[in-house]
N, C-alpha and C positions, 0 to 999 in steps of 0.2 A: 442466459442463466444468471444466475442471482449467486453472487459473494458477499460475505460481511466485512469489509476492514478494518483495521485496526491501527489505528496511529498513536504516536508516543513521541513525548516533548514536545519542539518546536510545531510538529505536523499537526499536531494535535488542536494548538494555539490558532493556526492559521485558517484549518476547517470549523473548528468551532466546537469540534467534539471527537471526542476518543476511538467511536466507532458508527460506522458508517455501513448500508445496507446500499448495495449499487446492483443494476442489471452490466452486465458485460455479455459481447459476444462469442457463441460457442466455440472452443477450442482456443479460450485465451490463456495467455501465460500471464504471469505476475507483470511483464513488462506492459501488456495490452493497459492492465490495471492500473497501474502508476500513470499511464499516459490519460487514460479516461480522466484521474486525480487532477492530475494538472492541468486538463480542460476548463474542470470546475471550480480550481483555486491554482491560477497560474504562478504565483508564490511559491510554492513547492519545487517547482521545477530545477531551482537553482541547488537542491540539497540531495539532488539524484546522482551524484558521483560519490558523494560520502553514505549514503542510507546501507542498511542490511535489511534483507527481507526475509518472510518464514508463512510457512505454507501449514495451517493446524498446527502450531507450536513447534514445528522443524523447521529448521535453515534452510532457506531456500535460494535459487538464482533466477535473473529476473528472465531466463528461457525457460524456467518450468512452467508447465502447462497446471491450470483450476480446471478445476470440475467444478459444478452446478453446488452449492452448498457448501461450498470449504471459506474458511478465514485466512485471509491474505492480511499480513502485518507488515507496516513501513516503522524502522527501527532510523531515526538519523543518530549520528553519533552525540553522546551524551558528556558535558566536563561538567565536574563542580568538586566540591569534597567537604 
C-alpha cells in the first residue's frame, strides 16, 4: 500500500525533502514506517526516541496501524526562539 510522509526540521534536511511517497506493507503501523525511513536514511534513527508522530493530521503512536492512502508525519522535537 502506498503512504505519503511527511517530515519536518532536522528529518527533513537529512532526506532531502519534506514529503515523501513510499510503498509499505499491508497492515503496517507508523512504526513499520519509521523503520522502512531509516532503512533509506539511517541518520534518522538516532532521533526515534524524541520524534511525535500523527496519522492525517491527528496525534498518533508508533502502534497505530495506516491504511493504504493516509499521511504518516515524523515531528522530531523543535528549539529556537
Amino acid at each position: 500500500m502506498r503512504v505519503t510522509i511527511r517530515l519536518f526540521a532536522r528529518l527533513r534536511e537529512l532526506a532531502g525533502a519534506g514529503e515523501l511517497t513510499r510503498e509499505v506493507p499491508p497492515e503496517a503501523t507508523v512504526a513499520a514506517v519509521w523503520e522502512h525511513l531509516v532503512r533509506e536514511f539511517p541518520e534518522m534513527a538516532a532521533y526515534r526516541p524524541s520524534i511525535s508522530c500523527a496519522v492525517n493530521a491527528e496525534y498518533a503512536r508508533f502502534k497505530t496501524a495506516v491504511s493504504d492512502g493516509d499521511e504518516v508525519a515524523f515531528l522530531p522535537p523543535v528549539s529556537g526562539g
